[in-house]
C-alpha positions as CSV (number, residue, x, y, z in Angstrom):
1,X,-30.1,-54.9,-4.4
2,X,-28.8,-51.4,-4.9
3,X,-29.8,-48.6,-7.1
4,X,-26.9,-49.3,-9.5
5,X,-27.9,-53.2,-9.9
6,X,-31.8,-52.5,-9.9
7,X,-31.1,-50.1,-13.0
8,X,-29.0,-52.8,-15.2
9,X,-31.2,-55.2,-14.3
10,X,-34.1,-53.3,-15.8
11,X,-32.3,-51.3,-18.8
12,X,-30.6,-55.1,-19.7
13,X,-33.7,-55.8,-22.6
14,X,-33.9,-52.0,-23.6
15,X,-31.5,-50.8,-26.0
16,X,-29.6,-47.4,-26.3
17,X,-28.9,-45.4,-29.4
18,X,-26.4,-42.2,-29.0
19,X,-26.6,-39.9,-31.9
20,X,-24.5,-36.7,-32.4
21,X,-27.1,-34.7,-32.6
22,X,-28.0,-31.7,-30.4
23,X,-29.1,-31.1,-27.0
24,X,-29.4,-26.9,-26.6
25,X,-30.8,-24.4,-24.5
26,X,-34.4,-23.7,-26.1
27,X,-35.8,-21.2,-23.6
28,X,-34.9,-17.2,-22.6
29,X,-37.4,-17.3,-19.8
30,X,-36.0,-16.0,-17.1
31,X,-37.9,-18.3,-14.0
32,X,-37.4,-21.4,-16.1
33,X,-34.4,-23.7,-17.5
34,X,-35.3,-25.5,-20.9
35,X,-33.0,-27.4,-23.0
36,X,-34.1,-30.0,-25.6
37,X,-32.5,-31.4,-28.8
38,X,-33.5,-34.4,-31.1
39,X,-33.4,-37.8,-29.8
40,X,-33.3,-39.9,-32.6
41,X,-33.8,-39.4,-36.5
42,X,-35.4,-41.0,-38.7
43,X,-34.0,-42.7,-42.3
44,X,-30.4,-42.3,-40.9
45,X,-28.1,-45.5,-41.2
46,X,-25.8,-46.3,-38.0
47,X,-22.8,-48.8,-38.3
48,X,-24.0,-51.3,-35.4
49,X,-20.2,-53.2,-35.5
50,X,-21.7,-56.2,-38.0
51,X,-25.1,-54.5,-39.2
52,X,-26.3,-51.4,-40.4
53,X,-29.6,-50.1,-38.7
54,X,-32.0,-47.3,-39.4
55,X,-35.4,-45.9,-37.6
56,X,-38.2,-45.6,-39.6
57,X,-40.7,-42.8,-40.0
58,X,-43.7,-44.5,-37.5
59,X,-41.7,-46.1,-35.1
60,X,-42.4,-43.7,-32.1
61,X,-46.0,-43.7,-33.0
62,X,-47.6,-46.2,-31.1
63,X,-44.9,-46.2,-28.7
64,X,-45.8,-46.0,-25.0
65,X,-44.5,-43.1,-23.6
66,X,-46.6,-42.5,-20.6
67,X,-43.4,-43.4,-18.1
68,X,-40.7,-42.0,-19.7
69,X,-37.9,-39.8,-18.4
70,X,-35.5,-37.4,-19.0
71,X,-32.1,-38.4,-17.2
72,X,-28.9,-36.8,-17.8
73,X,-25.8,-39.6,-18.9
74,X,-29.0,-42.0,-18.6
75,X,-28.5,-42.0,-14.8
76,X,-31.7,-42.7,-12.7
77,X,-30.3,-41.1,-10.0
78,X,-30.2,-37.8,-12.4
79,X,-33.7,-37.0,-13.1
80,X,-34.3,-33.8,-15.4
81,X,-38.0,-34.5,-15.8
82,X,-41.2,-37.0,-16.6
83,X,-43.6,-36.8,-19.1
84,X,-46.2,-38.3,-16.7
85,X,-45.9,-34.6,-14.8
86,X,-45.8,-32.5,-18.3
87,X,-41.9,-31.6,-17.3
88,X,-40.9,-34.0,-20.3
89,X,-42.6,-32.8,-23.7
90,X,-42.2,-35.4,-26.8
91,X,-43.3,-34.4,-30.8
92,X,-42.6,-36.6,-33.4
93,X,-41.5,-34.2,-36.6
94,X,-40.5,-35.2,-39.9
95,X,-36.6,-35.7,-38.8
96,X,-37.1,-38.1,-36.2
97,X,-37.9,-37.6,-32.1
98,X,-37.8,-34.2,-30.9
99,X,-37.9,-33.6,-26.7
100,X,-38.1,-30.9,-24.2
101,X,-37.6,-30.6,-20.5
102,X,-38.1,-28.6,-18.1
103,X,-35.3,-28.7,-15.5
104,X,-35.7,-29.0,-11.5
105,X,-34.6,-26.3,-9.5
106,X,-31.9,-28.5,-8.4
107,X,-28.1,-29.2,-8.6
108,X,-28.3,-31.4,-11.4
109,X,-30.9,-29.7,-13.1
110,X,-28.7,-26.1,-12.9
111,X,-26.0,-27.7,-13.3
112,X,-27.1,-29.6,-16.7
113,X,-28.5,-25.9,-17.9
114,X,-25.0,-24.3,-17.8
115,X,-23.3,-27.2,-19.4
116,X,-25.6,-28.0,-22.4
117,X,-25.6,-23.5,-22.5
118,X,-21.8,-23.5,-22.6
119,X,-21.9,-26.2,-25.3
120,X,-20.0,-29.0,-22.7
121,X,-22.7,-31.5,-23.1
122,X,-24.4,-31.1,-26.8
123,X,-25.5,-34.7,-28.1
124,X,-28.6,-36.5,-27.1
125,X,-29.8,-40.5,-27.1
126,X,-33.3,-42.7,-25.8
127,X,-33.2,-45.8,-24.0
128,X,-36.3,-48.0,-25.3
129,X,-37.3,-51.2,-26.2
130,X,-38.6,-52.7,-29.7
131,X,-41.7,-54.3,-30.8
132,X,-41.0,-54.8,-34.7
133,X,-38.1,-54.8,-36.7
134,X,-37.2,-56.2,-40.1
135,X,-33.7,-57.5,-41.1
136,X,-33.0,-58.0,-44.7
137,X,-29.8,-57.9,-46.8
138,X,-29.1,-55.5,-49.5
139,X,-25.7,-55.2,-51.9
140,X,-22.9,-53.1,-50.7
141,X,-23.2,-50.5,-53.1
142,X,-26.6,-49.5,-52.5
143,X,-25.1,-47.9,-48.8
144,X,-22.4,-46.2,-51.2
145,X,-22.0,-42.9,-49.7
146,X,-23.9,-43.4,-46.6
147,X,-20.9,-45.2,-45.5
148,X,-16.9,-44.7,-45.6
149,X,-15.3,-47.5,-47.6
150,X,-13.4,-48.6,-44.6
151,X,-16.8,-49.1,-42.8
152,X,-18.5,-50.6,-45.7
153,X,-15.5,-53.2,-46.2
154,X,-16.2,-54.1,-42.5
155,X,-19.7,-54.5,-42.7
156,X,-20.1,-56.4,-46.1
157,X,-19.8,-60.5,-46.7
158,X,-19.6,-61.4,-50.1
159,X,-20.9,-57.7,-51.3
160,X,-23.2,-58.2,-48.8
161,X,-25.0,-55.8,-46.4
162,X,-26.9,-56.6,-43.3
163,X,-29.5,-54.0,-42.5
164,X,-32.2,-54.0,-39.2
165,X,-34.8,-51.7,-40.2
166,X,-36.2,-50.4,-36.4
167,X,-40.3,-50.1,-37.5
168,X,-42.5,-50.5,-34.2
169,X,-41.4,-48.7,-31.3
170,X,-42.1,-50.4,-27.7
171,X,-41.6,-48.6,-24.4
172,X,-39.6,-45.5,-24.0
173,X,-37.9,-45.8,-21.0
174,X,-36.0,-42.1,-21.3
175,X,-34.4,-39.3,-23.2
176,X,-31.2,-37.8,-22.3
177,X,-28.9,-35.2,-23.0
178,X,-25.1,-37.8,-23.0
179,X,-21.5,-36.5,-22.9
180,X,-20.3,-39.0,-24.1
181,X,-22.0,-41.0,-27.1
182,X,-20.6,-44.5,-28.2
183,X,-21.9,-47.1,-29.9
184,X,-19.9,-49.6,-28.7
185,X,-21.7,-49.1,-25.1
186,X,-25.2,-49.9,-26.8
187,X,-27.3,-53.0,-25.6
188,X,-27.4,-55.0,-29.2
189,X,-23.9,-53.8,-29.7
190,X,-22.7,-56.9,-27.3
191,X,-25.6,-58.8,-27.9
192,X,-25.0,-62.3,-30.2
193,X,-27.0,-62.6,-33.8
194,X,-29.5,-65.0,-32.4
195,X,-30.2,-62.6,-28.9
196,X,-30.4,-59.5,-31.4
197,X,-33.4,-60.9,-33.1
198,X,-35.6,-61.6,-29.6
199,X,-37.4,-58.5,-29.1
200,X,-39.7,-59.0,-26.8
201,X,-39.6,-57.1,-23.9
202,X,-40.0,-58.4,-20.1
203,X,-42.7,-56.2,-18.0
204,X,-41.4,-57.1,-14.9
205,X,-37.9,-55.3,-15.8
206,X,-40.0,-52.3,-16.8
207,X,-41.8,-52.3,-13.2
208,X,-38.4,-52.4,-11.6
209,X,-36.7,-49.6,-13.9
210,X,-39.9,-47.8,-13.0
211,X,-40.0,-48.1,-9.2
212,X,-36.4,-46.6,-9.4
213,X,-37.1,-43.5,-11.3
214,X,-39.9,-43.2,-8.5
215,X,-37.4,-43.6,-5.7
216,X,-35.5,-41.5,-7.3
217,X,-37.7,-38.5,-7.6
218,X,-38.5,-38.8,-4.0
219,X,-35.2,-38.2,-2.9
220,X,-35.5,-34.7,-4.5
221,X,-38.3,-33.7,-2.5
């Protein structure tokens, strides 16, 4: 199986929110190369294609984070940094999940420095998995404002509003700084009603995803 397979195969129960948020340069030092951004927020509603979803404040904090990576475009082959080696930092603030990494001396790594410096890649999003989450209806007009009326008129069904309220994290599986984010590339996105509401994650996909990463990181050695 190659790297390519062995990666969808292990990513194919996690799920992938892209957010246009930032990814920056957050360090002047001149021996090191440090971007970071925000990785997901909290309290903000995203139009899922037939449901409106939002993270709640808590859902990162029992979240197991001991494995994750930073990868650039979610690549495994790209590895910025780990959190298992203190390259990867992750704080939890009021606005959602912040991150930091350290990047490798390498091409990727110099490479991803100038681009996210020069403002070509600016947006971040997390790969993870999810071990709680509440779905419940509300009317249209309480998402008044959060929503255009062309997206609301899409997502609503007889004034209706389905909403998946994210509350327990899972596994993190990585962080990364995207060029391109779009929703319609997500997991859940392409996923049927009655798939969308199994969330329990497989541990053997995990072990796979992370003997890749692993591989990975050798080859930079």
């Amino acid at each position: 199986m190659g790297q390519e397979q062995q990666f969808k195969k292990a990513s194919e129960n996690a799920e992938v929110r892209f957010y246009g948020i930032e990814a920056r340069k957050k360090d002047d030092t001149p021996d090191k190369m440090v971007i970071g951004g925000l990785a997901a927020r909290f309290d903000s509603y995203t139009n899922m294609g037939w449901y409106a979803e939002v993270i709640k404040p808590g859902f990162f904090d029992e979240m197991d984070t001991t494995k994750a990576a930073a990868l650039k475009n979610h690549d495994s082959s790209l590895v910025l940094g780990r959190t298992s080696n203190g390259t990867l930092k992750l704080s939890i603030t009021p606005d959602g999940l912040e991150y930091e990494v350290e990047l490798p001396d390498t091409t990727t790594g110099r490479d991803t420095y100038e681009e996210v410096k020069r403002g070509d890649i600016f947006q971040s999003s997390f790969q993870f998995t999810v071990k709680e989450a509440v779905r419940r209806e509300v009317d249209r007009a309480e998402l008044a404002g959060v929503f255009d009326d062309d997206t609301l008129d899409r997502l609503s069904y007889g004034g209706k509003i389905e909403i998946r309220e994210l509350v327990k994290g899972g596994v993190l599986y990585d962080v990364s700084p995207v060029t391109f984010p779009a929703y319609e590339d997500t997991s859940v996105a392409k996923r049927s009603k009655d798939e969308a509401k199994a969330e329990k994650p497989k541990q053997k996909d995990l072990k796979i995803y992370e003997l890749q990463l692993l591989a990975s990181e050798r080859s930079l050695i």
